[in-house]
N, C-alpha and C positions, 0 to 999 in steps of 0.2 A: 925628967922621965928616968925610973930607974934602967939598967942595964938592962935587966932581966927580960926586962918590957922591948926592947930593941931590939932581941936575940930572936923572941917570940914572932912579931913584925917581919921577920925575913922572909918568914914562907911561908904568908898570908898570900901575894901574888899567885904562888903554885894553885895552893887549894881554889881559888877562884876559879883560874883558869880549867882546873880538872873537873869540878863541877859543872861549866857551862858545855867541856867538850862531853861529858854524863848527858847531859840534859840535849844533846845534839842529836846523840846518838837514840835517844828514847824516842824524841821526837819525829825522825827520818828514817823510809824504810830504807832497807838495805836495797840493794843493786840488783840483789836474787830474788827477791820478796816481789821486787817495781817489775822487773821480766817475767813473774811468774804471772803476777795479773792482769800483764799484757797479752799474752801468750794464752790467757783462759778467753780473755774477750773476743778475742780475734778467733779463737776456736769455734765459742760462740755464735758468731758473725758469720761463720762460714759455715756452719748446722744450718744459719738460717736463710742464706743465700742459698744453699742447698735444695730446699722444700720448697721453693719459691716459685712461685710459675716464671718464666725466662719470659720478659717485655720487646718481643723483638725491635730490630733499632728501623727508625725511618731516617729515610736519606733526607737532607733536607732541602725545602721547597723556593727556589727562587722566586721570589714576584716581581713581578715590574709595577710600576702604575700605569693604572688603565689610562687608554688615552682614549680621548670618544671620538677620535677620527678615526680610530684605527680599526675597533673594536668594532664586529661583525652580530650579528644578530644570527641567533639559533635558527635554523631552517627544517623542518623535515622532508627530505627526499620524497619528489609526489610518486606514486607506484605508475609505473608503464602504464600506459592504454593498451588495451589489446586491438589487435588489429584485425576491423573486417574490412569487409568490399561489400559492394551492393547485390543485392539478391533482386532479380526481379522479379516481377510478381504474375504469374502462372496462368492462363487466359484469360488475360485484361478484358478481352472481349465481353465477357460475362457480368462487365460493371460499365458498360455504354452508359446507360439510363441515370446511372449514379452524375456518373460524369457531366451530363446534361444536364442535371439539376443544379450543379455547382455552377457551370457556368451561365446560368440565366437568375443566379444571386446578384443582385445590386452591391455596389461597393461598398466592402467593409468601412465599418464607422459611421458608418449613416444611423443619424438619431432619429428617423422619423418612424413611426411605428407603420409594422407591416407584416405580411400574412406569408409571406415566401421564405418557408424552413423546407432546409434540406435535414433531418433527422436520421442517425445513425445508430443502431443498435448494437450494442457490445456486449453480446453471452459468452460468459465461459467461466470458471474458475477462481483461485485465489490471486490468482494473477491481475484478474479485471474488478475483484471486488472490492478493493482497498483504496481505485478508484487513482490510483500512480499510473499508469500507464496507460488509463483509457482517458484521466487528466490533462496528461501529457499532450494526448490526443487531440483530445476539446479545444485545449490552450492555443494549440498550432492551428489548427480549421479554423479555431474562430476570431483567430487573430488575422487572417486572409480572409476570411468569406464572410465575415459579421459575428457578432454572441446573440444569439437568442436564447440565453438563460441557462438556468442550472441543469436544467432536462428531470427524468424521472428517479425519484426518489424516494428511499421508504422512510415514513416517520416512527416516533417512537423506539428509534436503535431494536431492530430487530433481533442481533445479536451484538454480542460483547464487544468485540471490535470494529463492529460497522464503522465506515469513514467515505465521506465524498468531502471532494476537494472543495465545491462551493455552496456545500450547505451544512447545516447542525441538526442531529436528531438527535435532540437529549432523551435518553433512558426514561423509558414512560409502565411503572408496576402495572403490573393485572395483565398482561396481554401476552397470549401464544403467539408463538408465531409458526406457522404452516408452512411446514416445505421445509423444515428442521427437526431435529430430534423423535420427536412423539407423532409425528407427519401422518394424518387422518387418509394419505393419500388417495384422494379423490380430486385429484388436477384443478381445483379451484385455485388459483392462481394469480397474482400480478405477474408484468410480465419481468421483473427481475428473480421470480419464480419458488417467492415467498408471497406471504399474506396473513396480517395481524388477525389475530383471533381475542376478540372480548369475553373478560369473565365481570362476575358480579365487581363492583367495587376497581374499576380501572381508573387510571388517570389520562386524561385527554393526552393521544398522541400528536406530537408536536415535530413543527418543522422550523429551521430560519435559516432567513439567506436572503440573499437579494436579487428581486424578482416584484414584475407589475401584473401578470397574469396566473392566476395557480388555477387547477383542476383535482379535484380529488376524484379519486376511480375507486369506488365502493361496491361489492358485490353483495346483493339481495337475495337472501335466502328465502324469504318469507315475505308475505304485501305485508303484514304488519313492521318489517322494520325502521326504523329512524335513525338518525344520526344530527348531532348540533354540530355547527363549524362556526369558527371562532377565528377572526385575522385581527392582529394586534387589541385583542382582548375587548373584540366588539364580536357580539354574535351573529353572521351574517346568515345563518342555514340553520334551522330547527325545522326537522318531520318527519313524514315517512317518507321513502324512495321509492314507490311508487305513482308518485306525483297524484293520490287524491285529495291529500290535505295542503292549504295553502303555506306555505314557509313563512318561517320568523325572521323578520329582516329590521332591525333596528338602528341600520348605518341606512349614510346615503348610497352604501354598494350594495345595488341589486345582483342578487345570486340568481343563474338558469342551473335547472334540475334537466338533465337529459336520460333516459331510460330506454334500452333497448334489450330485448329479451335472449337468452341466452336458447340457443336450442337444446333440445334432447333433456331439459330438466325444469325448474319451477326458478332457479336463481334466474336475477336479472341482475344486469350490468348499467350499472349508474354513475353519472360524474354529474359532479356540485361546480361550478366557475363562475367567476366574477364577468359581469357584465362590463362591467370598467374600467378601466385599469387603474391598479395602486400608484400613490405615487413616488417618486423613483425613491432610491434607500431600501433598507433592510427590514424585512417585516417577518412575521411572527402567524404561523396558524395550523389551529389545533383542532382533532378530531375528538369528539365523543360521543359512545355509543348509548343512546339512549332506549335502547326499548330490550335492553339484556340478552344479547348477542347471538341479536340475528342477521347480523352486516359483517362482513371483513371488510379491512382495509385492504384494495388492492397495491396503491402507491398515489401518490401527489406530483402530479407535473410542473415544474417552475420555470416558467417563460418571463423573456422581457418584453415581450409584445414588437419587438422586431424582427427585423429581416436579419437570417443565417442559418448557422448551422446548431442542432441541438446534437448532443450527444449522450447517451444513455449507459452507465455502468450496469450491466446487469449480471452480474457476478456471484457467485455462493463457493463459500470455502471446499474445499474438498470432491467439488463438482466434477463427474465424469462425461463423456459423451455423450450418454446414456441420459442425462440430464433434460436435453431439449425435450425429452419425450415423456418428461414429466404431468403436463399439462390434459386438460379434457381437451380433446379435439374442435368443439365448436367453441366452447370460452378462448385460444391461441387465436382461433379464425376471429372472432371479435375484437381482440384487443389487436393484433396486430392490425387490422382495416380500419381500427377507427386511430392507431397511433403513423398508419401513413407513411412508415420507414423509407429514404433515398436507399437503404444500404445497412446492412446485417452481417457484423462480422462474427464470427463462431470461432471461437480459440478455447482450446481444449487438448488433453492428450496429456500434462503432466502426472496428473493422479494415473492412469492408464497407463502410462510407463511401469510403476510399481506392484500391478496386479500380476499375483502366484500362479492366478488360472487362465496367464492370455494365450488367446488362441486365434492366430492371424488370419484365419480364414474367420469365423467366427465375429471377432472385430470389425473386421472391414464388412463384414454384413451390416453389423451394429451400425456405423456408421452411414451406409446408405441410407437404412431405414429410417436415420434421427433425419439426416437433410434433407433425404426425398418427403418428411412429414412436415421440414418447417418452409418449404418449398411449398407443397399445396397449401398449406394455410396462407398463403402470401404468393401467389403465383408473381406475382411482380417485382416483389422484392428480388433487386440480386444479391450474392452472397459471399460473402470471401472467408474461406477456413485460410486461419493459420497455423501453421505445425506446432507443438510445442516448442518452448525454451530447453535450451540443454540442462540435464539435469545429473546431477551428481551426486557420489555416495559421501554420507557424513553420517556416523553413529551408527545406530540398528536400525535405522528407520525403510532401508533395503538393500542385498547386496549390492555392489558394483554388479558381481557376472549377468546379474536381472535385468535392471538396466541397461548394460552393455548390448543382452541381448533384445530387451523386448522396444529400446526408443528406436533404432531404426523401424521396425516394425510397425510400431506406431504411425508416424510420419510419412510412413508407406500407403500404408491401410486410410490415413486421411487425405493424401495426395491423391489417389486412386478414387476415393467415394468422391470428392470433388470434384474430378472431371466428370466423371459417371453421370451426377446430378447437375450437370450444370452449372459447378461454380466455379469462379476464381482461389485460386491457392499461391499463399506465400509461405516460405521455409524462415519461421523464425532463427532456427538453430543453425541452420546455414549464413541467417547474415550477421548471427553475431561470432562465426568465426569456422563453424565446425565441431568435429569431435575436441572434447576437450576445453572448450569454451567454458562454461562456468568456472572451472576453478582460474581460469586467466582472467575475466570477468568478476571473481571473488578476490585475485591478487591486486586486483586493480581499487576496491573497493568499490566496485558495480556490483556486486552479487555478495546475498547472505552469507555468513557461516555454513547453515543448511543446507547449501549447495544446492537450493530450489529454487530460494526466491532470489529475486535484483533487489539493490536500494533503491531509494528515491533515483538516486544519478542516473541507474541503471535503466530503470522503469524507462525516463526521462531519453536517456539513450537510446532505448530500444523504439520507443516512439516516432523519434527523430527518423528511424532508419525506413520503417513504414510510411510514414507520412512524405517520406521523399519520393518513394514509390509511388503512393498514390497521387501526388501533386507530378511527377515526370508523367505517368500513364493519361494524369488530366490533358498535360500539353501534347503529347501525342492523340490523344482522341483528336482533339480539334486538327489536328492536321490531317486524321484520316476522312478519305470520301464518305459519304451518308448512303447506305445501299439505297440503288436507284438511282443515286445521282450520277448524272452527267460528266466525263472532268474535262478539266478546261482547257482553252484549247492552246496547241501545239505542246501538251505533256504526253511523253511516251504512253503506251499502255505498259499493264503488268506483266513482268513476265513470270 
């Protein structure tokens, strides 16, 4: 290799080397360049943390594992009972006769058919017509004194929320109903103190429940009207209710037509019943007017054909005192002598609390007037008023100060006509507490929101507290002497 070529080779090494530390440097940013774009993103980062909604922080949540010895079931706190005491019930005396009747019932549960009903009438309001507290009623009497059936009932759901506790009236189109809304009043009447009215094109009103004797109580307008009856979809009654034309009887159940005349007008008072008795189970029977409406329904009575106690809801929403005296005078005399009542309770006074125009003198006349009228139409029947329930302001529906002032009032005016006329009186509002009672009775879940009515429980409740009344006053009747009688001997006399 020449020389020249070895001198050249010296500082080949250099060159390499300064080329690659070239190509280092092109390739790698500087130190100022790498912080600048540090220093932008973290800028960045912080603009955006900035705008950021702030996630607050949770502490965080210990668990154990469940252990299923340990581990307790959810409970809700049941709400207090409010606390009454017994009221008792206001010249017992006045319900002797009732009393009598109870005790000459044969023992409950007796399955033999029989003719010995002690029947109880329950007029009044929304209270009684929803069929809770006058159920209440039934359930307890005739769990001690025997069931003799559903008692009186209107078919064909006279109104929207009609309800009794041991029967069905399914909603039946085409038919008024009398003693509600568009009310023809002329006191033609059943005695829950409504009455189906037929137009062209009805559908047979209907009833079901369980029951071996039924009655229909139809009022005659006209000798030409008729009426078909139908029990589980056999036609036992087709004609007129005047008994000139022979009935259409296509079962082996013979139906009796009875008719007895109405005074002071042309209607007549008819009932359609089974000669027979159905057999036991749930049965099914429907009315149709057949000759274009000249019959009302008055109601259908449902008996077991034994021996106890019936009991009757006769109830209309919104009902005031003023109510009993709804009726014509000789049609209330008719129906009550042929229905035979042990005992007629008359509860009333919650609507009458609310009235803008009450006037206590006034009232308590009102009230004479209604009991001394269902007094003479029933001179035998005795009668027990009871005060209203306490009643409470909720919404606009009236104020407190109204209330406040017109319910003792009330209460007053019915305690007062009561004695006057002869009847027995109990203080509902007293025994379920006093002043103040509904909303403690609403805290309880006994009583509505509405601060008027009770629930079922309440109903149920309130029942219980009467019916203890009436069953203590039974045991003290039999303990008292029989005027007239003798007492026995070596007991002090009275002092």
């Amino acid at each position: 290799m020449p020389a020249g070529s070895l001198e050249s080779l010296k500082g080949f090494p250099l060159l390499v080397l300064g080329a690659a530390l070239f190509a280092a440097t092109l390739l790698t940013p500087s130190a100022e360049s790498a912080s600048g774009t540090v220093a932008r993103k973290k800028s960045s980062a912080k603009r955006v943390r900035a705008t950021a909604t702030p996630v607050p922080k949770r502490r965080p949540v210990k668990r154990r594992p469940a252990n299923p010895r340990t581990v307790k079931p959810r409970t809700t706190k049941p709400a207090r009972a409010p606390v009454v005491a017994p009221v008792p019930i206001e010249h017992p005396e006045a319900l002797e006769s009732f009393f009598e009747g109870l005790s000459t019932l044969p023992p409950a549960g007796s399955q033999d058919l029989g003719e010995d009903v002690v029947r109880i009438l329950h007029f009044g309001d929304s209270h009684v017509a929803a069929d809770y507290w006058t159920g209440e009623i039934r359930r307890r009497l005739q769990g001690r004194f025997g069931d003799a059936g559903p008692g009186y009932v209107m078919p064909g759901r006279p109104w929207r929320y009609f309800r009794h506790a041991l029967a069905r009236s399914p909603k039946a189109e085409g038919w008024e109903t009398a003693g509600l809304g568009p009310d023809p009043k002329d006191g033609l009447y059943g005695l829950s103190g409504v009455a189906l009215v037929p137009a062209p094109g009805t559908q047979p009103a209907a009833l079901e429940g369980d029951f071996r004797v039924f009655e229909a109580q139809i009022l005659s307008l006209a000798p030409s009207s008729c009426v078909s009856i139908a029990v589980d979809g056999v036609t036992v009654f087709a004609g007129t209710l005047d008994g000139s034309s022979d009935p259409t009887d296509e079962s082996d159940l013979c139906s009796i037509l009875d008719v007895d005349p109405v005074e002071g007008g042309p209607a007549q008072f008819a009932r359609i019943s089974n000669a027979e008795p159905l057999p036991e189970g749930p049965h099914r029977i429907e009315i149709r007017d057949a000759c274009g409406g000249l019959a009302r329904i008055l109601g259908v009575d449902l008996a077991s054909g034994r021996s106890g106690v019936l009991i009757d809801a006769l109830g209309v929403n919104g009902a005031e005192i003023t109510a009993l005296a709804k009726w014509s005078a000789p049609l209330l005399s008719a129906l009550l002598s042929h229905a035979r009542p042990g005992l007629a309770i008359v509860s009333y006074g919650t609507n009458d609390i609310g009235r803008t125009d009450f006037v206590f003198e006034d009232y308590r006349a009102e009230c004479v007037r209604v009991l001394s009228g269902l007094r003479a139409a029933a001179p035998e029947m005795p009668v027990l008023v009871t005060g209203p329930v306490d009643r409470g302001a909720r919404g606009r529906r009236a104020p407190r100060a109204l209330l406040n002032r017109n319910e003792p009032l009330v209460i007053r005016a019915l305690r007062e006509a009561a004695q006057e006329t002869g009847c027995a009186f109990w203080d509902a509002k007293a025994a379920m507490g006093g002043d103040g009672a509904i909303d403690r009775w609403a805290a309880a879940r006994l009583a509505q929101p509405d601060r008027v009515h009770l629930t079922g429980t309440g109903y149920a409740k309130l029942a219980g507290l009467l019916v203890d009344q009436l069953l203590g006053e039974l045991d003290r009747s039999r303990l008292r002497p029989v005027a007239g009688s003798q007492p026995p001997p070596g007991s002090s006399p009275p002092r």
